[in-house]
N, C-alpha and C positions, 0 to 999 in steps of 0.2 A: 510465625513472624509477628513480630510487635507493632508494627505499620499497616500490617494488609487492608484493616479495616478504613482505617483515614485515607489510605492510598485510593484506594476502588471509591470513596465517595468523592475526594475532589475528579476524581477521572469521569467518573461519571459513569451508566453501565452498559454506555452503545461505546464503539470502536468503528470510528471511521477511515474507509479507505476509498483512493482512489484509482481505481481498477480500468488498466486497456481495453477499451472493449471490442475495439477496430484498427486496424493499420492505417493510421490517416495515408491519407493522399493531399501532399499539397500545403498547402496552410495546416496546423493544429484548429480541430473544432472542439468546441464541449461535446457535441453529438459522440468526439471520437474516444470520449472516458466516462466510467458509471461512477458515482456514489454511494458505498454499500454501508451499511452502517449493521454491524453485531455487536451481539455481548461479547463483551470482555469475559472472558474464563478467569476463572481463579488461578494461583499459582498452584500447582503442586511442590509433593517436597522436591527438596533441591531444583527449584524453579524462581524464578525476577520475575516481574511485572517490570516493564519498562515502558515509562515515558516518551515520544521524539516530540522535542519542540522546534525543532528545526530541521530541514531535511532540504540537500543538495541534488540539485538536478544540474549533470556536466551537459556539456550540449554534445558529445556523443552519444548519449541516451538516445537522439532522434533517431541515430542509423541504426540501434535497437530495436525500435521501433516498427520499420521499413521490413519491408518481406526479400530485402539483397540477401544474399550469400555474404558474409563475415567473416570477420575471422574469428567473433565468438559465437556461442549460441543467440537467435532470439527468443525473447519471451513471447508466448504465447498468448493472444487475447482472450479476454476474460467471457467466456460462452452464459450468458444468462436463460 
């Protein structure tokens, strides 16, 4: 790919996320999420490296959250 290189240096070569760590109760805390920061992987072939510079949080995401029964799966907190 004719870009990989330019791409991974504006990117940078950490990858930050931010991971559940706990099923808040209550108000959201920062206590109740980690900040993880990895390497960026290269792409393989037939593999993207993708960008988000924006990212949607609906406010049912909170009852994802919650340890209720749903009617979808929840996601599981992040065990450090």
């Amino acid at each position: 790919m004719f870009c990989d290189n330019y791409l991974l240096a504006q990117l940078g070569s950490e990858d930050q996320q931010i991971l559940l760590k706990s099923r808040p109760l209550g108000e959201l805390k920062e206590s109740d999420f980690a900040l993880v920061e990895t390497p960026i992987p290269e792409p393989g072939e037939d593999e993207v490296l993708n960008r988000t510079i924006y990212l949607c949080l609906d406010p049912y995401m909170r009852d994802q959250m919650s340890d209720r029964v749903i009617h979808q799966l929840n996601p599981l907190p992040h065990t450090t």
